[in-house]
C-alpha positions as CSV (number, residue, x, y, z in Angstrom):
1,X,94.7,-127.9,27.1
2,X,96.9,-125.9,29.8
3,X,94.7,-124.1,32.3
4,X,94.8,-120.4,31.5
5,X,97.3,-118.6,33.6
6,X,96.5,-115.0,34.8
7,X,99.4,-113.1,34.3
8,X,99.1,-109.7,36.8
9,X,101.3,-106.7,36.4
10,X,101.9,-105.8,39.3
11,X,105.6,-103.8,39.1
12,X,104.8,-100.3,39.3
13,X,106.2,-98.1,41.8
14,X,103.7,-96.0,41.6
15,X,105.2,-92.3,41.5
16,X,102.1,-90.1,40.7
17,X,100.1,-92.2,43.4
18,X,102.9,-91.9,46.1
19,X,103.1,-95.2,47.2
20,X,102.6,-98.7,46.5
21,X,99.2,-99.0,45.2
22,X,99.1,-102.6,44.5
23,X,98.9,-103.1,48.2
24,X,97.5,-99.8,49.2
25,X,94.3,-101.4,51.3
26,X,90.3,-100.2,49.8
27,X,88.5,-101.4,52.8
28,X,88.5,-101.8,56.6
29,X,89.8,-105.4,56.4
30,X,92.7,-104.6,54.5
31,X,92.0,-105.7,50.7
32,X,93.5,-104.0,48.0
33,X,92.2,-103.8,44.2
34,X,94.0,-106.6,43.7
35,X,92.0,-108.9,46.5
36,X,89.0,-108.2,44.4
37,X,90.4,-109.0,40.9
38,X,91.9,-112.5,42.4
39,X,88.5,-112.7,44.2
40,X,86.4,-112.2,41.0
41,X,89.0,-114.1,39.3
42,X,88.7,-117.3,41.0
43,X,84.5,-117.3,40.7
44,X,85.5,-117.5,37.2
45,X,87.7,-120.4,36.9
46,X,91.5,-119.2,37.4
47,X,93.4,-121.4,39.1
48,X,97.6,-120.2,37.7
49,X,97.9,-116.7,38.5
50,X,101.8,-115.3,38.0
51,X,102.0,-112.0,39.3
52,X,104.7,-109.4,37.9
53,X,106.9,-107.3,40.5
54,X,110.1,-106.0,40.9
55,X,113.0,-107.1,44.1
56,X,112.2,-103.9,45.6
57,X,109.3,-104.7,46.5
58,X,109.3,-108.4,47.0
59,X,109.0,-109.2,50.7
60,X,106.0,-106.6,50.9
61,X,104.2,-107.7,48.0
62,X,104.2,-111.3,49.3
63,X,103.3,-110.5,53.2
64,X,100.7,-109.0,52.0
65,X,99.1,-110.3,48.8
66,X,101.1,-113.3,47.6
67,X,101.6,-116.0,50.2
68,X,97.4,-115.4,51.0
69,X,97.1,-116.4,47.3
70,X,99.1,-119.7,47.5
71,X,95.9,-121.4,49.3
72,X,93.8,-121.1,45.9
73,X,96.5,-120.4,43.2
74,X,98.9,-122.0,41.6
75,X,101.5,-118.9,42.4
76,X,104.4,-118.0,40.7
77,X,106.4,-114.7,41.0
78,X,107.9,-113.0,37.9
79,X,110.3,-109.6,38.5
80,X,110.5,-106.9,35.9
81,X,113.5,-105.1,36.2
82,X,115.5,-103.0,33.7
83,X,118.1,-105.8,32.2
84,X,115.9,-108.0,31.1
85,X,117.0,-107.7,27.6
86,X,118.1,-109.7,24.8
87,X,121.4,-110.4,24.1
88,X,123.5,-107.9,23.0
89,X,121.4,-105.1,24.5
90,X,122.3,-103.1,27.1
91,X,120.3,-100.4,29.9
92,X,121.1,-96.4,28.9
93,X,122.6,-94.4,31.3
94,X,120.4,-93.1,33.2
95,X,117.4,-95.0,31.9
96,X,114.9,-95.5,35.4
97,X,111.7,-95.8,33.8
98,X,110.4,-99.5,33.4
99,X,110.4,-100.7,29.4
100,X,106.2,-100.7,28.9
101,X,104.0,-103.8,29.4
102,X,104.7,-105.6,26.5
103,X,108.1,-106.1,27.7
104,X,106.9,-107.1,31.5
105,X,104.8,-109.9,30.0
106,X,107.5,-110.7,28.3
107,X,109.3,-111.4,31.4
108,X,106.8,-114.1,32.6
109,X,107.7,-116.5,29.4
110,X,108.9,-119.3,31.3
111,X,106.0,-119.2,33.9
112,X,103.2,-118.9,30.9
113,X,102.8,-122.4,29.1
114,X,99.5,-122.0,27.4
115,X,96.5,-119.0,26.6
116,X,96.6,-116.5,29.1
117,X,95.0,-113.5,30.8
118,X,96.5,-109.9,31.3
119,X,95.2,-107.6,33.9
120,X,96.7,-104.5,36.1
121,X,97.3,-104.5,39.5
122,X,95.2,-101.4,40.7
123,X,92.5,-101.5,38.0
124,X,88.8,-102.8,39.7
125,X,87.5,-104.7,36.0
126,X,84.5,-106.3,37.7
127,X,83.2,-109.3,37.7
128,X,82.0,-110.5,34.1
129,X,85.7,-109.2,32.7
130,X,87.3,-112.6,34.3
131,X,84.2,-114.5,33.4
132,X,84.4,-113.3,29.7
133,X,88.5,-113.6,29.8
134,X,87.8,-117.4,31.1
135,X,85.4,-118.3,29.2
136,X,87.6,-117.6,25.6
137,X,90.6,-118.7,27.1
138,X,89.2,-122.5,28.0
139,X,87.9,-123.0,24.3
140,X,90.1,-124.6,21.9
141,X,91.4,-121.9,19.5
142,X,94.4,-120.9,17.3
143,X,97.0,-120.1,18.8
144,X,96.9,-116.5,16.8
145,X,93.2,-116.1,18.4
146,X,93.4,-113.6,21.0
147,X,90.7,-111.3,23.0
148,X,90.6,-108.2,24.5
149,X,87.7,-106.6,27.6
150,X,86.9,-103.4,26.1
151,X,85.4,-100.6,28.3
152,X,83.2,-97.4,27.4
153,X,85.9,-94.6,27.7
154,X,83.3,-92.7,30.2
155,X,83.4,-95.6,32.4
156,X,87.1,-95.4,32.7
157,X,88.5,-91.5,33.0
158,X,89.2,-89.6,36.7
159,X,88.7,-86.3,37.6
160,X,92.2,-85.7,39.2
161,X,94.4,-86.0,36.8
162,X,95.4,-87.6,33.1
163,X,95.2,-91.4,32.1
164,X,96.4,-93.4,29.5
165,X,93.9,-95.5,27.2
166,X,94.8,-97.2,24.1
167,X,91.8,-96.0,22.3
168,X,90.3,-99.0,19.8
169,X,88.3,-99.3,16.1
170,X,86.4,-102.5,16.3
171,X,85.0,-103.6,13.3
172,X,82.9,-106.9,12.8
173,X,83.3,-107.6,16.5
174,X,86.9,-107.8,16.0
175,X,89.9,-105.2,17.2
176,X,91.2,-103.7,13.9
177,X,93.1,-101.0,15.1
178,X,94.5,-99.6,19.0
179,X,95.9,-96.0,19.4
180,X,97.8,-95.7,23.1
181,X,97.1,-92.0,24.1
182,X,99.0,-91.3,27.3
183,X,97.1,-87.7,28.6
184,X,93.5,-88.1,28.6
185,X,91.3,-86.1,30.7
186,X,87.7,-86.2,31.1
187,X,85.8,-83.6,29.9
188,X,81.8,-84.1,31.1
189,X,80.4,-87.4,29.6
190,X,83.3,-87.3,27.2
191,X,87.2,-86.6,27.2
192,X,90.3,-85.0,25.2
193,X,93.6,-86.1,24.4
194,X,97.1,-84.1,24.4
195,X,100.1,-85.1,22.8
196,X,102.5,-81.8,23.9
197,X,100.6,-80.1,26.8
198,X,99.6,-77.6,24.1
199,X,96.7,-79.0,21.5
200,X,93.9,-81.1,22.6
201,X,92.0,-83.1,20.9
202,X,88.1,-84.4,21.5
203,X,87.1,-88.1,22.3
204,X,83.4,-89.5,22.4
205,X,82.5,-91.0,25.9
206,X,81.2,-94.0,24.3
207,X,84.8,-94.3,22.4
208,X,85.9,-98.5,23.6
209,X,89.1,-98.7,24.8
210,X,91.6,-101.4,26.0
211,X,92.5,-100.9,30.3
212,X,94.9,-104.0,29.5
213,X,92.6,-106.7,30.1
214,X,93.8,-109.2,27.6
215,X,93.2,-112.8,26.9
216,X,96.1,-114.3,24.8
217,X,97.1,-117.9,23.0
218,X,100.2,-119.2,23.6
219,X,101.2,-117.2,20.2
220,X,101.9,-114.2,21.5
221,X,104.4,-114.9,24.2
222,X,106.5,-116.2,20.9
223,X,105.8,-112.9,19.1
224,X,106.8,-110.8,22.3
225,X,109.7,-112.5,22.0
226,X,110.2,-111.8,17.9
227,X,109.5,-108.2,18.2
228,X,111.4,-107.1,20.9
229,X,114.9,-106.5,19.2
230,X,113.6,-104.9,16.5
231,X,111.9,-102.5,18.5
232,X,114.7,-101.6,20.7
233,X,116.8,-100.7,17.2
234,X,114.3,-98.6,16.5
235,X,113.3,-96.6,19.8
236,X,116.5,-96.7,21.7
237,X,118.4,-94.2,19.2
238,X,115.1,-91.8,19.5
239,X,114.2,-91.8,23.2
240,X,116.7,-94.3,24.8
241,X,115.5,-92.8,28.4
242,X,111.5,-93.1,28.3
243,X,110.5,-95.6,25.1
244,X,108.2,-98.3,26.4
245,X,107.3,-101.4,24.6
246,X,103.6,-101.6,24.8
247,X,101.3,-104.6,24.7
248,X,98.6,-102.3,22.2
249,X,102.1,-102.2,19.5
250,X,102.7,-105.6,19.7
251,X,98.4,-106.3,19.4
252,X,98.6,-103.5,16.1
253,X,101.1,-105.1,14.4
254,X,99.8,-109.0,14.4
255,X,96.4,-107.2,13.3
256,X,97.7,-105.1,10.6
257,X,100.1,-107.7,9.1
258,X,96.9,-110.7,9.0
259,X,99.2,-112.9,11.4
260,X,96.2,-112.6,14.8
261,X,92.7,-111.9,15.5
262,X,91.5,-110.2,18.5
263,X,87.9,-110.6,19.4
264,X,86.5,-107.7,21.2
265,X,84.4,-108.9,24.9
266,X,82.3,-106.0,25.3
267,X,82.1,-104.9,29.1
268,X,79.4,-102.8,30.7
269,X,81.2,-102.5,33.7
270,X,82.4,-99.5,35.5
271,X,86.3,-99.3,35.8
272,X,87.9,-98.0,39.1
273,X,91.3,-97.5,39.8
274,X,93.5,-95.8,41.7
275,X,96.2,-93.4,39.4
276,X,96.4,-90.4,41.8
277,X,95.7,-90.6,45.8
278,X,92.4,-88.0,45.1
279,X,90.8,-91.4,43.3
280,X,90.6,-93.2,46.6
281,X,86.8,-92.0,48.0
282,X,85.5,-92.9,44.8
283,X,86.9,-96.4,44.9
284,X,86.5,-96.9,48.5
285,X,82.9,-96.0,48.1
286,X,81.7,-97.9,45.3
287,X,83.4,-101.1,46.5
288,X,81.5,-100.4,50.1
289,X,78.1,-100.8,47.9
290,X,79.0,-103.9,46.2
291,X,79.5,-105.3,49.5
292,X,76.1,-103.8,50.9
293,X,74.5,-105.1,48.0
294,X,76.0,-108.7,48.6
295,X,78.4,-108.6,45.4
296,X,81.4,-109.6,47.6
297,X,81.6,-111.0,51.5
298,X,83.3,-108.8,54.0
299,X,86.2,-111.4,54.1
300,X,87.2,-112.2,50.2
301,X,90.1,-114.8,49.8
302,X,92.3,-114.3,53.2
């Protein structure tokens, strides 16, 4: 079997964080989330890791993250930009915002040549996630078989500001349905959704969600691919300026038409992450303990 590959999305811009936070440092030694996710990563087992940016931030992005990598990873380098589309589709006028995740790992297909692992940037998963993600990617499998980390919502929600979750059904250990809601805020233990600004609706703490932590067979690269035209006939008429192509669509519709399986990986972790420049204390801080408590060394992969 192909080693799995960890596939990293790592092309925002970040425009509510003000800055680039996939290299924004968490520590006095100048790691970023994503020294910590490649850090837990390789305890796991990863060896292929293809991270996901765009030109404009190219030569920062590898000074300070990827050419460090290169010593323990197969690297490769994958850019997300606008015109990456099938034939005989072409970028709106005006159109600035990046087509969703689904369509940048679709843009790693010719660096992905077996099961692989999806995770972002400036999300802190936590150990077990990569060991879970591994573990189910090195088994033999279908190639419709697919997993996904699933976190208590609680666990995953800031106090500065909205988030978007897809929020999940699992049923017999399995994911049987994902709903992306793109303005949750936390309300106590629990949270509530808005659609318009206007009406908001209640979510339990303990709801599991997805924080696009994925472990894929090679099958869905190929149905990536499939979907893709058919879902820019369908959106671009609608909302040609701000439709995104989402991993969770792509992960309803193989459920809901019997053509994949997704086995849930139950997480007990805390998420941390960095969506608004308030969130930084709070992930400074509890990174700070792990390292007092001997979870990571002062000095992860440099």
């Amino acid at each position: 079997m192909p080693q799995p590959t960890l596939v990293i999305l790592a092309a925002g811009m970040g425009s509510r964080f003000g800055g680039l936070k996939q290299i924004t440092a968490v520590d006095d030694h100048g790691h970023a989330i994503i020294d910590y996710s490649l850090f837990d990563a390789y305890q796991a087992g990863f060896r292929k890791v293809a991270f996901i940016i765009k030109h404009e931030i190219e030569e920062d992005f590898k000074a300070r993250v990827g050419r460090r990598m290169e010593k323990y990873f197969e690297v490769s380098y994958v850019y997300q930009q606008l015109d990456c589309l099938p034939e005989g589709f072409n970028v709106p006028e005006g159109r600035i915002k990046p087509w969703g995740t689904g369509h940048a790992v679709l843009c790693a297909a010719g660096q992905v040549d077996g099961p692989f692992a999806v995770i972002n940037s400036d999300d802190y998963y936590g150990p077990s996630a990569y060991t879970a993600l591994f573990d189910f990617l090195s088994a033999e499998r279908p190639e419709n078989e697919h997993a996904m980390v699933a976190y208590e919502l609680r666990r995953t929600v800031t106090e500065h500001g909205s988030v978007a979750r897809g929020i999940c059904r699992v049923e017999d250990g399995c994911l049987a349905d994902v709903v992306e809601r793109t303005k949750i805020f936390k309300r106590g233990e629990d949270a509530e959704y808005t659609e318009d600004g206007e009406h908001f609706f209640p979510l339990p703490g303990d709801a599991p969600v997805s924080m696009n932590c994925w472990g894929f067979g090679p099958g869905m690269m190929r149905e990536l691919e499939r979907r893709f035209p058919a879902w820019l006939e369908r959106n671009l008429p609608e909302n040609p300026l701000k439709c995104e192509y989402f991993l969770p669509f792509v992960v309803n519709a193989l459920i809901h038409e019997n053509e994949g399986r997704v086995r849930v990986l139950p997480c007990h972790e805390t998420w941390y992450g960095i969506t608004y420049r308030e969130d930084m204390d709070s992930v400074v801080g509890h990174l700070a303990d792990l390292r007092k408590a001997g979870k990571y060394p002062e000095i992860l992969l440099d």
